[in-house]
C-alpha positions as CSV (number, residue, x, y, z in Angstrom):
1,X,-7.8,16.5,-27.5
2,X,-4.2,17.5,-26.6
3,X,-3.5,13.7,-27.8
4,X,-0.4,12.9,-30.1
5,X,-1.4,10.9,-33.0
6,X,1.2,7.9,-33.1
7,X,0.3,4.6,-33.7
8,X,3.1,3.6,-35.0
9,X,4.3,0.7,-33.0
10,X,8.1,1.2,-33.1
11,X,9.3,-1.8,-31.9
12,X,12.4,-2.0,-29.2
13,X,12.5,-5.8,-28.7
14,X,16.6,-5.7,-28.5
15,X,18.3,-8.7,-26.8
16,X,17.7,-8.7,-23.4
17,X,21.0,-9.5,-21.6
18,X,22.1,-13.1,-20.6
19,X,20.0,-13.7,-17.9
20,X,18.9,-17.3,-15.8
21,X,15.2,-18.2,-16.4
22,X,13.8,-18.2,-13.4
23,X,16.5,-16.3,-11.5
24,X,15.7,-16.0,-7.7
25,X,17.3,-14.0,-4.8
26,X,17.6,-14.1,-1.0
27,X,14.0,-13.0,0.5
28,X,12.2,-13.5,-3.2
29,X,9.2,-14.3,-1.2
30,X,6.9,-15.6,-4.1
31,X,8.4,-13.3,-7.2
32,X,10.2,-15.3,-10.0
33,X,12.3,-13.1,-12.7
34,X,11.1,-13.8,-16.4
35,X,13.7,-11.1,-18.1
36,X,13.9,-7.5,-18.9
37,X,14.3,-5.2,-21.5
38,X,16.2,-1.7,-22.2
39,X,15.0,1.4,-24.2
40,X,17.5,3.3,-26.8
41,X,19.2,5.9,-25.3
42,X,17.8,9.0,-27.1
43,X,14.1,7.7,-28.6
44,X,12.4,10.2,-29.8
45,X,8.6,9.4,-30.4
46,X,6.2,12.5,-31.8
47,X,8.8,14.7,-31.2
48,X,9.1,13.9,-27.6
49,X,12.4,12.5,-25.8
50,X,11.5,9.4,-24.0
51,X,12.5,9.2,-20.4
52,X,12.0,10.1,-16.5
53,X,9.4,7.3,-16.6
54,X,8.4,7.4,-12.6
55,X,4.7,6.1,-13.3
56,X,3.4,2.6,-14.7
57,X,-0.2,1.4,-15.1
58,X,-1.4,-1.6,-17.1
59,X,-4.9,-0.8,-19.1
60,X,-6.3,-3.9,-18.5
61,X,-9.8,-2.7,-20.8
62,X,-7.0,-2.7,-23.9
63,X,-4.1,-4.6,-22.8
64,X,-1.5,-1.9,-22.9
65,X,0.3,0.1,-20.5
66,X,1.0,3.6,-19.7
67,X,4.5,5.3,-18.1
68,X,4.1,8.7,-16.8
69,X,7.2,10.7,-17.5
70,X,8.4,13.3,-14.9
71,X,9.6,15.6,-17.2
72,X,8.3,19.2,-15.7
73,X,7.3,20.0,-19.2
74,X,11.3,21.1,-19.9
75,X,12.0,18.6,-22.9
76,X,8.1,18.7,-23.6
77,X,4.7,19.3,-22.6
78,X,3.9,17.1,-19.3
79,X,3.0,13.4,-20.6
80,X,2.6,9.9,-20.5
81,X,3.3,6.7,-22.8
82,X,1.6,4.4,-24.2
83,X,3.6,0.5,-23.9
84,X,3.3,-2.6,-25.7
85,X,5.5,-5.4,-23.5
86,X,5.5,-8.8,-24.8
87,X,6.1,-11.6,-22.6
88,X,4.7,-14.3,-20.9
89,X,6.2,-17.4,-18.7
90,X,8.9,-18.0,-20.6
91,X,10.7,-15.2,-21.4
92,X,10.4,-11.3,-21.9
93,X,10.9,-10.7,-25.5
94,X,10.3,-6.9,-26.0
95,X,9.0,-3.5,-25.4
96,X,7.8,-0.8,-28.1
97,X,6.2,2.8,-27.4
98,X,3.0,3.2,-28.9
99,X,2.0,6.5,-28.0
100,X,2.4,9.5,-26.4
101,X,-0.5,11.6,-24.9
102,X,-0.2,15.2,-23.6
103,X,-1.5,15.7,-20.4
104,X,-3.1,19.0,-20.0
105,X,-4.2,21.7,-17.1
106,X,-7.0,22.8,-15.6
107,X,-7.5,25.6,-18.1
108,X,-7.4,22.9,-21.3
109,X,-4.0,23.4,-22.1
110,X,-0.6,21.7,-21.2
111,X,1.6,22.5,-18.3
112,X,3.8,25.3,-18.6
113,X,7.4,24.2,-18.0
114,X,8.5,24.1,-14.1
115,X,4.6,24.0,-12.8
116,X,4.3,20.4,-12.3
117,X,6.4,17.4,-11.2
118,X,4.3,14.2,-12.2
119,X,5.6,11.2,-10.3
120,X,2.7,8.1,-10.0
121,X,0.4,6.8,-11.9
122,X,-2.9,4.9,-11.6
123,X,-6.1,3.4,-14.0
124,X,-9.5,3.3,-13.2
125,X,-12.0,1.0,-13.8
126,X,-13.5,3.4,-16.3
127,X,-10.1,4.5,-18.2
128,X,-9.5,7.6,-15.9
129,X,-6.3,8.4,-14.5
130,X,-5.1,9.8,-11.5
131,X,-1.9,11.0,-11.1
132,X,0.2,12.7,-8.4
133,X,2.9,15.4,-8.5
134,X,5.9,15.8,-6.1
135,X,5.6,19.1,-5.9
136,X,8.8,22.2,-5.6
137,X,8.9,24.0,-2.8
138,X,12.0,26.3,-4.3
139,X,9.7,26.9,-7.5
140,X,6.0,27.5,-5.3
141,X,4.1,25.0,-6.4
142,X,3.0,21.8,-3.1
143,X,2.5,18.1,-4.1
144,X,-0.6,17.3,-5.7
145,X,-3.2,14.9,-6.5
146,X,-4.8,15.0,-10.0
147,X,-7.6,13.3,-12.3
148,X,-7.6,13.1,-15.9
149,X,-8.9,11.6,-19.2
150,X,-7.4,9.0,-21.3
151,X,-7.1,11.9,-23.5
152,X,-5.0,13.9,-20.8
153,X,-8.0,16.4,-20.0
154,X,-7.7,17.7,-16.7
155,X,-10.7,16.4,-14.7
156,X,-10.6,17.5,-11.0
157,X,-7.7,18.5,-8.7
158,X,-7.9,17.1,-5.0
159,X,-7.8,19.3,-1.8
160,X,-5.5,17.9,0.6
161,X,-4.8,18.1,4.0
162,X,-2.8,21.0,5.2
163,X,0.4,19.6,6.1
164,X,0.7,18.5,2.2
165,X,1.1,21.4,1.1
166,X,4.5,23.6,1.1
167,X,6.1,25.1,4.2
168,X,8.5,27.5,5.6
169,X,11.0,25.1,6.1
170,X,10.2,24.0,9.2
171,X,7.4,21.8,8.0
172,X,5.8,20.4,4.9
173,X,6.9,18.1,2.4
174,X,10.5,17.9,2.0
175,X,11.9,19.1,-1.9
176,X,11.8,16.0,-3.8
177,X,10.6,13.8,-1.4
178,X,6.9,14.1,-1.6
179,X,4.5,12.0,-3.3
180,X,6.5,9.2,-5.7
181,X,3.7,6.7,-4.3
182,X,-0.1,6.1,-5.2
183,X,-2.4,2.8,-5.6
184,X,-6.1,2.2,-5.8
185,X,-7.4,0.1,-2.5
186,X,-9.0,-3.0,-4.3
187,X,-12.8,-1.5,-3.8
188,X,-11.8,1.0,-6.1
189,X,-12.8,3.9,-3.6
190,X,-9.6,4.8,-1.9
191,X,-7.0,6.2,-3.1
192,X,-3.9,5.4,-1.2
193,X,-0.7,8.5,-1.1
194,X,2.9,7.5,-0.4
195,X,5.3,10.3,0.7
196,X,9.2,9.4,-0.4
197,X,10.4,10.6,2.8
198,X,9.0,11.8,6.2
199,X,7.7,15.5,6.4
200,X,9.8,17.9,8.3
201,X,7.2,18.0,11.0
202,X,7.4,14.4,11.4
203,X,11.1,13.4,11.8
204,X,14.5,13.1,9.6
205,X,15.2,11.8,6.0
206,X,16.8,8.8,5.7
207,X,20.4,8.3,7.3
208,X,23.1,6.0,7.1
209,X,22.3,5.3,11.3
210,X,18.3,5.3,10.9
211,X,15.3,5.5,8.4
212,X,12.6,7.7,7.6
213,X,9.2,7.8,8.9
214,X,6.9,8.2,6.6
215,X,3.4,9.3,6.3
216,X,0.9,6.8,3.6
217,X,-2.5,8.7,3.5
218,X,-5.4,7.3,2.1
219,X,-8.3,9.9,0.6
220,X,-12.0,8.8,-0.4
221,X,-11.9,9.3,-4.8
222,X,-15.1,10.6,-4.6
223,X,-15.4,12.8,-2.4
224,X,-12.0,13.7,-1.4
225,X,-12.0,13.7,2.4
226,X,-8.7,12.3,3.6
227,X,-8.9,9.2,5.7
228,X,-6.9,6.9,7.8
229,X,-2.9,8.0,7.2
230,X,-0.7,5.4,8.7
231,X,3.4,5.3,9.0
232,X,6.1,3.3,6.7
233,X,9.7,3.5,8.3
234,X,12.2,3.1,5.7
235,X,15.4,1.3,5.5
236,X,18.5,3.5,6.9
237,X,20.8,4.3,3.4
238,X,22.4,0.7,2.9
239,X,25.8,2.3,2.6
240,X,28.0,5.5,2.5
241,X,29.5,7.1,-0.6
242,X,32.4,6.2,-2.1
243,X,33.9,10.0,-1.4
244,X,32.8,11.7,2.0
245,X,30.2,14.6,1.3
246,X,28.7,12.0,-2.1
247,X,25.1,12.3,-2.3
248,X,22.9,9.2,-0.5
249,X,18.9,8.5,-0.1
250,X,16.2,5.9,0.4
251,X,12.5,6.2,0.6
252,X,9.3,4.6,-0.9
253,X,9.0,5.1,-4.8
254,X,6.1,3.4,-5.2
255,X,3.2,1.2,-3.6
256,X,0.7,-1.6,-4.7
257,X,-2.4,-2.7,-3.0
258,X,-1.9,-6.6,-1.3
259,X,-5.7,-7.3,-0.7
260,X,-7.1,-5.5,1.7
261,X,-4.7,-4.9,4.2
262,X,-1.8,-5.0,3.0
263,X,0.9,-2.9,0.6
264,X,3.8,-3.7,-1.3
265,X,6.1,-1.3,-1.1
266,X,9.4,-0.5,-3.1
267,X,11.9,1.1,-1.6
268,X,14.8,2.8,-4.1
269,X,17.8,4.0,-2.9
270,X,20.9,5.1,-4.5
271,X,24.6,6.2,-3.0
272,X,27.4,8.2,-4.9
273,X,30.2,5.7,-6.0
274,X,27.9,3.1,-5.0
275,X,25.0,2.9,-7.4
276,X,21.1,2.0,-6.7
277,X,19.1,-0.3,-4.2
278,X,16.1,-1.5,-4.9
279,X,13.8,-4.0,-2.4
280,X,10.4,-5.2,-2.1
281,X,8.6,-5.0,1.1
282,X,5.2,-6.3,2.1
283,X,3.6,-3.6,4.7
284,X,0.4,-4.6,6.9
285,X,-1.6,-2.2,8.1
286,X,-3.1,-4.3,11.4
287,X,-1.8,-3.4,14.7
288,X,-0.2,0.3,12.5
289,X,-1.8,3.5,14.1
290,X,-3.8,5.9,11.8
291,X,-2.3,9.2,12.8
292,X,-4.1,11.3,10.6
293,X,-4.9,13.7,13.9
294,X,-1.4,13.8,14.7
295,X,-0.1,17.3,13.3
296,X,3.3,15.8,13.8
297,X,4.9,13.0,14.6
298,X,8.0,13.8,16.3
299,X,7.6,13.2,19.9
300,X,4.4,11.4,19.5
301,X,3.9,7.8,20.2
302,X,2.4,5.4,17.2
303,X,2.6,2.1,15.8
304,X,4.5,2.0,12.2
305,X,3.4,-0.6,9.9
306,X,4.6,-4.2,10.3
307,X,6.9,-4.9,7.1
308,X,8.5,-8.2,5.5
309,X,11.6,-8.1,2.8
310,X,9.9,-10.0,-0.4
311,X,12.8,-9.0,-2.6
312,X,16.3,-7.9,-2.4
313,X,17.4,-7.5,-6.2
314,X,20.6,-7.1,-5.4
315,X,20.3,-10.5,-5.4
316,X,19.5,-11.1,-8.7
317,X,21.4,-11.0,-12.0
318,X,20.3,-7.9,-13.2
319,X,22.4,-4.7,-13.2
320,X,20.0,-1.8,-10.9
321,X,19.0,1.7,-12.0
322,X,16.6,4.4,-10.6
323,X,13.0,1.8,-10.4
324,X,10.4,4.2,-9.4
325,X,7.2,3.0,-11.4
326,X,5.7,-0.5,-10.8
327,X,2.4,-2.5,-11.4
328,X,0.4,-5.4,-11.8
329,X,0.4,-7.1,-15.4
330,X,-1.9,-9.4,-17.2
331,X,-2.4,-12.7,-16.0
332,X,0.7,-15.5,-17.8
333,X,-0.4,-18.6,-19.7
334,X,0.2,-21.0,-16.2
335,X,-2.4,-18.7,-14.0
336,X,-0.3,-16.6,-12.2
337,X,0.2,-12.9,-12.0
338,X,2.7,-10.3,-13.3
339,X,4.8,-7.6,-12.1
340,X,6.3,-5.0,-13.3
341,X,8.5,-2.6,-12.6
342,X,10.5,0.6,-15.0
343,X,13.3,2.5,-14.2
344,X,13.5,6.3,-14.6
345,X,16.9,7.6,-16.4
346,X,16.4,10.9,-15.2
347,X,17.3,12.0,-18.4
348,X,20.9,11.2,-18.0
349,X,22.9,9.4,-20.3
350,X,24.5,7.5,-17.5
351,X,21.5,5.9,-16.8
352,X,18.9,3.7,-18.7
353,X,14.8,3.1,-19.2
354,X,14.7,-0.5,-18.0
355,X,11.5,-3.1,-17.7
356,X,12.1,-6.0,-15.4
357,X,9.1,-8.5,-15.7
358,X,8.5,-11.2,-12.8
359,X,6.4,-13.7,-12.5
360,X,4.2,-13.7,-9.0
361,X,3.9,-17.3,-7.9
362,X,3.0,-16.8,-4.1
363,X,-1.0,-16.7,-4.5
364,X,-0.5,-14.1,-1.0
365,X,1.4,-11.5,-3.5
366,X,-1.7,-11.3,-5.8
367,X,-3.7,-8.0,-5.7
């Protein structure tokens, strides 16, 4: 009901920069690069700016695809997009918003501005969406899981476990480094939760000497009972900044179910002077420990999952931003699987909504 009514394709096919067809990197473990594509700075659509896209999610039902932006309702109501991406083997020929749908509270009307920070995105089977938000500890409101219509109606919120929820500073979710993660397991029953960083509780952020341990939780869709919750250690920050005192992080921006037990799992990064990393891992959850009774980690002993570099991209020829959102595509013309992945501009000029489209020819990368 709260739905904009565009359907006017406007199309953003503009050259994609000179890039090698089939462009590989060090570690590309079964993921071939068909092209990307670049949004204009400044697109407006419905009277919306375009950007922060942190979320992606291919409607498989009607062959789009759907970007959740993380604008805290600031340049407009809370939202997601509605994508048309053209490609196929060959090449990646363009990209063109479709839509734009408001995505509304529980009381039938959209988020007022600085309530919610909406990060990941997921489809159901059904068309329903569910869709997480990081959370702000200095505005009061904790990281949560949601469930909506196609239409943006709120549907159901999910309780979660206690130490999810905001602190005192000596536990909880860290400001901006809760949930950038979420994927459906592949029986469509569990929802799966990736923090960005550890919780205070549970050890340090990411560090130039060490990385982060971080909790991924898993919670039944149906019922919402939380489930096994195992841990991901990230990458220590690849590099200092340029000027001593420059801003540098890494963590988990997003996660996609490998079968049954496995996830892969991008890890972003970025350093002042220094710009972004972005790499692919595969993480397995056999031999990891669930320590979903563990009220902390620190001092504790456990078993992190087990995890293999699939792709560097610093190896390929492809200039990096801010990737957060990533998802499976629609089978290519030759059989095999596509992936996705968006950047998210923050909303700064210096930065840029960018698509990058691979083609997924190691059958153990498939969903």
């Amino acid at each position: 009901m709260l739905r904009s009514a565009l359907r006017i394709a406007i199309l953003l096919a503009l050259p994609a920069p000179a890039l090698a067809a089939g462009a590989t990197a060090t570690g590309s473990g079964g993921l071939r690069l068909i092209g990307e594509q670049v949004l204009p700075k400044g697109l407006d659509v419905a009277g919306t700016r375009v950007g922060g896209l942190s979320g992606l999610a291919f409607d498989e039902t009607n062959g789009r695809w759907l970007a959740l932006s993380d604008d805290r309702s600031e340049n407009a109501p809370a939202r997601f997009y509605e994508l048309a991406l053209a490609y196929d083997a060959t090449a990646f020929r363009g990209a063109a918003v479709t839509g734009v749908v408001t995505l509304s509270a529980a009381a039938g009307k959209p988020f007022p501005t600085g309530t919610i920070d909406p990060e990941a995105l997921r489809l159901t089977g059904n068309g329903d969406l569910y869709w997480t938000s990081e959370g702000d500890a200095r505005a009061g409101f904790s990281p949560s899981l949601n469930a909506s219509k196609p239409d943006g109606r709120f549907l159901r919120g999910f309780s979660l476990p206690a130490r999810y929820h905001n602190g005192d500073g000596t536990h909880g979710p860290r400001d901006n480094l809760a949930f950038e993660g979420l994927a459906i397991a592949p029986d469509g029953k569990t929802l799966i939760l990736a923090l960005e960083n550890a919780l205070i509780e549970d050890g340090p952020k990411a560090s130039l000497e060490a990385g982060s341990p971080v909790r991924i939780a898993t919670i039944d869709a149906a019922s919402g009972e939380p489930g096994p919750e195992w841990v991901y250690v990230t990458d220590p920050i690849r590099q200092a900044p340029a000027k001593p005192g420059g801003f540098a992080d890494n963590g988990i921006s997003e996660i996609l179910p490998l079968g049954n037990d496995a996830l892969l799992v991008l890890e972003r990064g970025y350093v002042q002077g220094r710009g972004n990393s972005i790499r692919l891992y595969r993480a397995e959850t056999a031999g990891a420990t669930d320590v979903s009774h563990l009220d902390h980690l620190a001092g504790t002993a456990w078993q992190p999952l087990r995890k293999t570099l699939v792709l560097d991209l610093a190896g390929l020829d492809v200039k990096l931003d801010n990737f957060e959102g990533m998802d499976w595509g629609p089978g290519l013309p030759n059989g095999h699987r596509s992936l996705v992945l968006v950047s998210d501009d923050n909303f700064n000029d210096s930065q840029v909504t960018k698509f990058l489209v691979f083609e997924v020819t190691d059958p153990a990368l498939a969903p």
